[in-house]
C-alpha positions in Angstrom: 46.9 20.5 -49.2 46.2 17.6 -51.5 46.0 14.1 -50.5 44.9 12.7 -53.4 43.4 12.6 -57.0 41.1 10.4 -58.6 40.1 10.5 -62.1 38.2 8.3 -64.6 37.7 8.1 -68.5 39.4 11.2 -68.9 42.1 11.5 -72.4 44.4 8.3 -71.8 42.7 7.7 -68.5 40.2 5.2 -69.6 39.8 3.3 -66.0 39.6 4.7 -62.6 43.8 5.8 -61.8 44.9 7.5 -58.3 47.5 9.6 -57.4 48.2 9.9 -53.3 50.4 12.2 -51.3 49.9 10.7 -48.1 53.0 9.4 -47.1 52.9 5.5 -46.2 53.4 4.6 -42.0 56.1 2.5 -42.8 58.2 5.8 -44.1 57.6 8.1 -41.7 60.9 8.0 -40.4 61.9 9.2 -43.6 59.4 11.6 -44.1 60.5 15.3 -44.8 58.9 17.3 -42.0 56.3 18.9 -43.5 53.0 20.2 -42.4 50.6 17.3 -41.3 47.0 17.2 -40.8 46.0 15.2 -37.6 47.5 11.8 -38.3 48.0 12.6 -42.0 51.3 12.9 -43.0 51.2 14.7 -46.7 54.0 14.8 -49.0 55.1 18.0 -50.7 56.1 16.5 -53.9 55.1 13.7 -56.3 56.8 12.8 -59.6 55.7 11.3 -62.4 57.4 8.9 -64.7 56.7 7.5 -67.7 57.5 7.0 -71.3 56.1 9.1 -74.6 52.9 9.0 -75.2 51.9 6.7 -71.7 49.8 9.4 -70.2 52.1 11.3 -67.7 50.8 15.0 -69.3 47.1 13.7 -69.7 46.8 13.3 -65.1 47.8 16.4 -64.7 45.3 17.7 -67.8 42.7 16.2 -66.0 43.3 17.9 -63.0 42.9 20.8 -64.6 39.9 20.7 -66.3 38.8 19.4 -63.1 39.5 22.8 -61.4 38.5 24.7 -64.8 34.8 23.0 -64.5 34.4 24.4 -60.8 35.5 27.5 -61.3 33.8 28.2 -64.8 30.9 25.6 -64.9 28.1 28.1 -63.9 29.3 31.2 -64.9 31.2 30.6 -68.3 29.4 27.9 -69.7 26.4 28.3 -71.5 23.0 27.3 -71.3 22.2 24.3 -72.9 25.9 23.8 -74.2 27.3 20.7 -74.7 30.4 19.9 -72.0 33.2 19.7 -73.8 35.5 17.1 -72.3 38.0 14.7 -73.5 37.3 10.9 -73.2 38.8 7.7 -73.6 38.7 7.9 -77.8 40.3 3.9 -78.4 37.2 2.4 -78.3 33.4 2.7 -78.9 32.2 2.8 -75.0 33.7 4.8 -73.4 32.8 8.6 -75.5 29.0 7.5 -73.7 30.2 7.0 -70.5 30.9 9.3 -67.9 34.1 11.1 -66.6 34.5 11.2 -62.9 37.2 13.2 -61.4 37.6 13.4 -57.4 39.9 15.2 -54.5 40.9 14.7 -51.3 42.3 18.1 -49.5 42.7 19.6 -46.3 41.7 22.9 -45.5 42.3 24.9 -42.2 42.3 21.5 -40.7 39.3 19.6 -42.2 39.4 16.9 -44.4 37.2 16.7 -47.6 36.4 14.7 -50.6 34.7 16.7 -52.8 34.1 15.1 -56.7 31.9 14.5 -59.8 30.6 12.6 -62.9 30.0 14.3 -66.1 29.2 13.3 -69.9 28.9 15.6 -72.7 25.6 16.8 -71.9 25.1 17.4 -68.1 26.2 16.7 -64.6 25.0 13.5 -63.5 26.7 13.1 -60.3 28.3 15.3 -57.2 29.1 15.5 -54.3 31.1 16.8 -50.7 32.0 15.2 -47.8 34.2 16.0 -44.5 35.8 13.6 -41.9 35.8 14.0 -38.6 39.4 15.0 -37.3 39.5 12.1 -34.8 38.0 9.5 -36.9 38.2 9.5 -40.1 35.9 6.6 -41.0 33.0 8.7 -39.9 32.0 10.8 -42.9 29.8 13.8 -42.8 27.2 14.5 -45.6 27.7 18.4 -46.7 25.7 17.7 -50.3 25.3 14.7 -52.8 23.8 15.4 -55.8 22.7 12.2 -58.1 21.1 13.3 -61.2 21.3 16.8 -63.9 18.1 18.2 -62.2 19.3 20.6 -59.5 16.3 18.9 -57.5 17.9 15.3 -56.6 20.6 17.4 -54.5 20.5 16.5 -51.0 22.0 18.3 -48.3 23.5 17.3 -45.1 23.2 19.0 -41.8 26.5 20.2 -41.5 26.6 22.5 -44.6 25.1 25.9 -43.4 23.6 28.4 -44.4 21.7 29.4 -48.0 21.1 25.9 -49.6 18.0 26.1 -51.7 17.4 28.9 -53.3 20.8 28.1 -54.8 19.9 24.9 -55.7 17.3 26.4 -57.7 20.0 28.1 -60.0 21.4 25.2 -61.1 21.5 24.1 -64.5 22.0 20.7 -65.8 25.6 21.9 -67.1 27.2 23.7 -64.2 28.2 22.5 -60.9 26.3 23.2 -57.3 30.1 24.2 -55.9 30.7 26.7 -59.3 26.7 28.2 -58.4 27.2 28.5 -54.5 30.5 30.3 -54.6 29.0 32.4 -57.4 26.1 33.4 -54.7 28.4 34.0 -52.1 28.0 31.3 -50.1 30.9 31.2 -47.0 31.5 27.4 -46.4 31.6 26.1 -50.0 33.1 29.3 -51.4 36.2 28.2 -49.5 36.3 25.1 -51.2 36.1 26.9 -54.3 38.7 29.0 -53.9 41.3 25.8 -53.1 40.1 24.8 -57.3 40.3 29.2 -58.2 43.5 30.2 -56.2 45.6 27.4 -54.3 46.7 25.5 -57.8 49.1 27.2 -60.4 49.9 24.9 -63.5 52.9 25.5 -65.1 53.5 24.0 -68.9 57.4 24.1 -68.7 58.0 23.4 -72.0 56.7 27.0 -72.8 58.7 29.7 -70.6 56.9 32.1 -72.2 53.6 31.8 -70.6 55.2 31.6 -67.2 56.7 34.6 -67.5 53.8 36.7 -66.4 54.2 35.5 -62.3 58.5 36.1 -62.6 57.5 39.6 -63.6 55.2 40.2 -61.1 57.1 39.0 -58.5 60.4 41.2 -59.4 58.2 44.4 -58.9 56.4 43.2 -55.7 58.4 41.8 -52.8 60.0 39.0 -54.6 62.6 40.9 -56.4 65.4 39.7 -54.2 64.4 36.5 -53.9 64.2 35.6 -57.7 67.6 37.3 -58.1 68.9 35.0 -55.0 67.8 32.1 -57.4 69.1 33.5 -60.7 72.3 33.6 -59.3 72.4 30.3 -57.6 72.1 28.6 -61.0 75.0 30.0 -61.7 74.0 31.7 -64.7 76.5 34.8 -64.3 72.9 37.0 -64.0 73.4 39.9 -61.6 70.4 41.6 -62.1 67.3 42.0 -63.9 66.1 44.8 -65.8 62.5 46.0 -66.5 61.6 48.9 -68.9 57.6 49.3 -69.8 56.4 49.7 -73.7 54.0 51.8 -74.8 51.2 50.5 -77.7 50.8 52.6 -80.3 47.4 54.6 -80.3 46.9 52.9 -84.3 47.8 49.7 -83.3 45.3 49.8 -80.2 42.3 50.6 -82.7 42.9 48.1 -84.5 43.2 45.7 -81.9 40.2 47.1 -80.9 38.5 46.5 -84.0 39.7 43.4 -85.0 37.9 41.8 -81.1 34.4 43.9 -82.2 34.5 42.4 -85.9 35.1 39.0 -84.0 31.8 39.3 -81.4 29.9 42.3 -82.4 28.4 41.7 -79.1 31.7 42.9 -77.3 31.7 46.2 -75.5 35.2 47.3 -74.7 35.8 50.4 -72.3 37.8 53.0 -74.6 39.8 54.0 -71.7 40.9 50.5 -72.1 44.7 49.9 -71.1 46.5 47.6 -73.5 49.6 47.1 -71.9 52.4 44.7 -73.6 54.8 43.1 -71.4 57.8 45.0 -70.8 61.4 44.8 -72.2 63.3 42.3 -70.1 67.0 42.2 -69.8 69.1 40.4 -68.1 72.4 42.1 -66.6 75.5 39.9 -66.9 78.7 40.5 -64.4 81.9 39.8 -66.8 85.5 40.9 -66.0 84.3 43.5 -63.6 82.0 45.0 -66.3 78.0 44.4 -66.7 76.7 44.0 -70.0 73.3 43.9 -70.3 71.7 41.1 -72.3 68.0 41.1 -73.9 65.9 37.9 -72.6 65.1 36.8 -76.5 68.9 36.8 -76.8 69.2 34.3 -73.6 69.7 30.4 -74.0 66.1 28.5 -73.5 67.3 27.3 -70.0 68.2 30.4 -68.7 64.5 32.1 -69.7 63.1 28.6 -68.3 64.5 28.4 -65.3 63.6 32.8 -65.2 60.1 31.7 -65.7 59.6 29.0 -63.2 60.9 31.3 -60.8 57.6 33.5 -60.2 55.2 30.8 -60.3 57.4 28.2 -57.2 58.0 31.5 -55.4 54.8 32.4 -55.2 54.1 28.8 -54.4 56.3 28.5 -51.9 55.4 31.9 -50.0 51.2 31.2 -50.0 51.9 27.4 -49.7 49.8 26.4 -53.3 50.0 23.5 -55.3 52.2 23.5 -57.9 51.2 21.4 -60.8 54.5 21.3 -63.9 54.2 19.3 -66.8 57.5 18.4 -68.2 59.6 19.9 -65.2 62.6 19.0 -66.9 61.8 21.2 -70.0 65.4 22.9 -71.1 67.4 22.5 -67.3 69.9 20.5 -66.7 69.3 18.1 -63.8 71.3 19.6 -61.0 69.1 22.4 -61.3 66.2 20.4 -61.7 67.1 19.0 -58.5 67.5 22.6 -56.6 64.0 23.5 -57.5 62.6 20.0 -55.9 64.7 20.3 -53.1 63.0 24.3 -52.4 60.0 21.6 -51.8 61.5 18.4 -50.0 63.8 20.8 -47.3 61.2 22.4 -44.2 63.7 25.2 -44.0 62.3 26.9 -47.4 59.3 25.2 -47.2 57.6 26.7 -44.0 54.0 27.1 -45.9 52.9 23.5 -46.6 53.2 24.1 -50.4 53.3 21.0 -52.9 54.7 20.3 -56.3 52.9 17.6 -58.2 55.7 17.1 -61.9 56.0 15.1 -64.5 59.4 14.1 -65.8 62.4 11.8 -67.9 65.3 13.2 -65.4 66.2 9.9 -63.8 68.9 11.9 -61.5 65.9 12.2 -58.9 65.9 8.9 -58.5 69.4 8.5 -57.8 71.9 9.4 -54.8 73.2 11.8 -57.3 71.4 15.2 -56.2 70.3 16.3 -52.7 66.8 16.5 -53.7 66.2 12.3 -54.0 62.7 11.1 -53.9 61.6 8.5 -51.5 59.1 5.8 -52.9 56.0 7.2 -51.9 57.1 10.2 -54.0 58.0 8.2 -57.2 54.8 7.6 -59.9 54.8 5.4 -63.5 52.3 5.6 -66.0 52.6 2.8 -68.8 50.6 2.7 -72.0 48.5 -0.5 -72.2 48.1 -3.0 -75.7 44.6 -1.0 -76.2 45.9 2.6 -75.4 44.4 3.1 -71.9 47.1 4.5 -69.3 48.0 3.0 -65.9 49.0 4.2 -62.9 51.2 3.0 -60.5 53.7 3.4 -57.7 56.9 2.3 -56.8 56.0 1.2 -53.7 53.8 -1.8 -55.6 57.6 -2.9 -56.0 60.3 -4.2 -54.0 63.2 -2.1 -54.1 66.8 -3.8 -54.4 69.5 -3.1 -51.6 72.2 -0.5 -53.3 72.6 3.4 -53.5 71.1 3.4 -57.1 68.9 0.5 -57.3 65.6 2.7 -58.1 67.6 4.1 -61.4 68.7 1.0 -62.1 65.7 -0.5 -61.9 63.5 1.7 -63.8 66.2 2.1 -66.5 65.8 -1.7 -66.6 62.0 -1.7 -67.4 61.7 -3.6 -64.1 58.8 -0.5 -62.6 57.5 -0.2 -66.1 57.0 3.0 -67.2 59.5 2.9 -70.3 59.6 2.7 -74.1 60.0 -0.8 -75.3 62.1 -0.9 -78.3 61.7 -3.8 -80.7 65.2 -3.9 -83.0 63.7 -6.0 -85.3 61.7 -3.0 -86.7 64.8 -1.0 -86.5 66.8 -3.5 -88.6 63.9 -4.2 -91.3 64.0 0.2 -91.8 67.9 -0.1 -91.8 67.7 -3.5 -94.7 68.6 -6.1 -92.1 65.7 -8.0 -92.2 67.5 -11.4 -91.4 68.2 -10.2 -87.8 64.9 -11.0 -85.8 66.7 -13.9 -84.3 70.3 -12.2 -84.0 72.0 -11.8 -80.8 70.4 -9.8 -78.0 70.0 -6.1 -78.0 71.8 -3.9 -75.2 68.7 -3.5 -73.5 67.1 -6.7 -73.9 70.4 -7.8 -72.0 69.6 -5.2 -69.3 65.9 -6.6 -69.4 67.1 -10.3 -68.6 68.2 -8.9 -65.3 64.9 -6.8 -64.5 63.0 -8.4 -61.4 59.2 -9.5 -60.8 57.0 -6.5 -59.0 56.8 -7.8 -55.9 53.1 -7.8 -55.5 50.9 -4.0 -54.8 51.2 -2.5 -51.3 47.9 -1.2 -50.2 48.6 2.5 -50.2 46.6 4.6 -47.2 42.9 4.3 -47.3 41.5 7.6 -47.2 38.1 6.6 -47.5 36.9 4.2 -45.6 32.7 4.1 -46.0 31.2 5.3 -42.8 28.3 6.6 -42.0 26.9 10.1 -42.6 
């Protein structure tokens, strides 16, 4: 499971920013039961809030390419190739200085923090450490690595087996984790495979590209389980239907050819299978009759919420993290608030599985649906004057007594996190240029009531220093 993220100098992400899922002691009344790790209590969802542009998209980017880098870094990228990442691009510094992306997780019962530093040219920093399960400020050395030369990696005595011969395969652009798991090696391949296999990241906004998992979960033993969820969104489905299309034998050479004229250094096996996704349609119940329906033909939140299906099932069953941009892409909040709750409630999520989202549908923050998000759960980015995102959680603020006093607020500006409009701009575009000191806006109005944060709670400290 995740317990939390740490990224620097990555897109929007100019300064060091930290998401956590370890829910805060003074909530763990309220806590939904979910799997724990010693004295850790982890959260199975986190939602992120934020205006246009503030960054929300760019955190979850980052833990991609994060997870991209591990899995491809030794095998994928080049010799001698540059590293293309993505750095802070408002101001001269900060393309020359490093990225640095971190995680906390938990597997089968250990705790580790495994992270690195990059810049365009070469690793220059990483490392892995576990804590003990008793104390967690003791923390045990499995490598550190402090320069590009596969040489300045030291390793500690609790990482067995084959160490140095690995080491020695190394290259200045590909990570020590990315070359063990590639050699085999047990103990950091299952770290590896957390980065490879545990995370699916779903782009919401494009049901097309999620379809894939939905599919493959209709012909394996997910079939009735998607169909339980089609029909609970009340979308008059009753069934789904499948039927495979053939390529044309023409159109496959020409595929073919097209890929050799693009790398003539290609080889293709001729027996080659170039299967197109099937023909989906969707089986409608009406008057007694069914009619079926071809998926093109359905609205965009009926193939969205199709699509999502595949990927949070397959979450939910193997207990991954789920990582959504834009979760609100095309449903209407009640449903929205369904798929969260598949996360919040123990009795369908029996597998520890987590879903990090970001999001505009304030309903989660209301009394309004079942699936309402405590404060530890709730997230903000906000834009800064020179374009660098923050971010920040609402339990840095105190929280006013009433059912709906976290929508209120952050509709009020009072967590941050929103668009601020300036009318002024709006009247000089609309010929009212006379109105900068006119009556008060709506929201300003609304502003005037917005409270002072109430000062940062210290969220948990995962890392306290110990020794080695």
């Amino acid at each position: 499971m995740l317990l939390r993220f740490r990224v620097a100098n990555y897109a929007s992400l100019r300064d060091e920013q930290e998401l956590s899922l370890v829910a805060l002691d003074e909530h763990r009344n309220l806590a939904v039961q979910t799997p724990t790790q010693d004295d850790l209590s982890v959260l199975p969802v986190a939602a992120i809030y934020g205006g246009n542009a503030s960054g929300k998209s760019n955190l979850l980017q980052a833990l991609r390419f994060m997870a991209g880098a591990v899995e491809n870094s030794h095998q994928r990228w080049k010799p001698g190739s540059s590293i293309r990442r993505n750095s802070f691009r408002f101001d001269d510094e900060s393309r020359d200085k490093e990225s640095e992306f971190a995680v906390d997780i938990t597997l089968n019962g250990v705790h580790y923090e495994y992270g690195f530093s990059l810049n365009s040219e070469a690793v220059q920093s990483e490392w892995l450490y576990s804590f003990a399960r008793q104390q967690r400020t003791v923390r045990r050395t499995l490598f550190e690595r402090s320069s590009p030369d596969g040489e300045s990696i030291r390793f500690g005595e609790h990482l067995k087996g084959r160490k140095k011969s690995i080491r020695d395969l190394v290259r200045p652009n590909s990570l020590f984790l990315s070359a063990a798991a590639a050699n085999n090696h047990p103990q950091l391949t299952e770290i590896y495979h957390w980065f490879e296999d545990q995370i699916i990241y779903i782009d919401a906004g494009e049901p097309w590209l999620n379809l894939t998992k939905t599919l493959h979960e209709l012909e394996a033993h997910g079939r009735e389980n998607v169909l339980r969820l089609l029909n609970h969104a009340d979308l008059g489905i009753a069934n789904v239907k499948q039927e495979p299309r053939q390529i044309e034998k023409r159109v496959r050479d020409g595929f073919v050819a097209l890929l050799s004229a693009l790398d003539p250094d290609l080889t293709l096996d001729e027996d080659i299978d170039f299967q197109p996704p099937p023909k989906v349609e969707f089986v409608h119940q009406v008057r007694g009759g069914e009619y079926a329906l071809p998926m093109e033909y359905e609205s965009s939140g009926t193939r969205a919420w199709f699509a999502l299906l595949g990927p949070i099932l397959n979450g939910l069953s193997r207990g991954r993290l789920i990582v959504v941009d834009e979760l609100d892409a095309f449903l209407h909040p009640l449903l929205v608030g369904e798929l969260v709750n598949l996360f919040q409630n123990p009795n369908f999520n029996k597998n520890g599985a987590q879903i990090v989202f970001n999001t505009h549908d304030v309903t989660l923050l209301s009394s309004l649906t079942k699936a309402r998000l405590r404060r530890d759960q709730v997230w903000f980015t906000d834009r800064t004057p020179d374009g660098a995102t923050e971010l920040h959680p609402l339990t840095r603020y105190r929280v006013r007594d009433g059912q709906d006093s976290v929508l209120r607020g952050y509709l009020l500006g009072r967590y941050r996190g929103v668009p601020i409009f300036d009318d002024y701009f709006l009247d000089v575009a609309l010929g009212r240029q006379n109105s900068r000191h006119a009556d008060p806006s709506p929201q300003q109005a609304l502003e005037a009531e917005a409270g002072e944060p109430a000062g940062e709670e210290p969220l948990p400290h995962l890392l306290r220093r110990g020794s080695n």
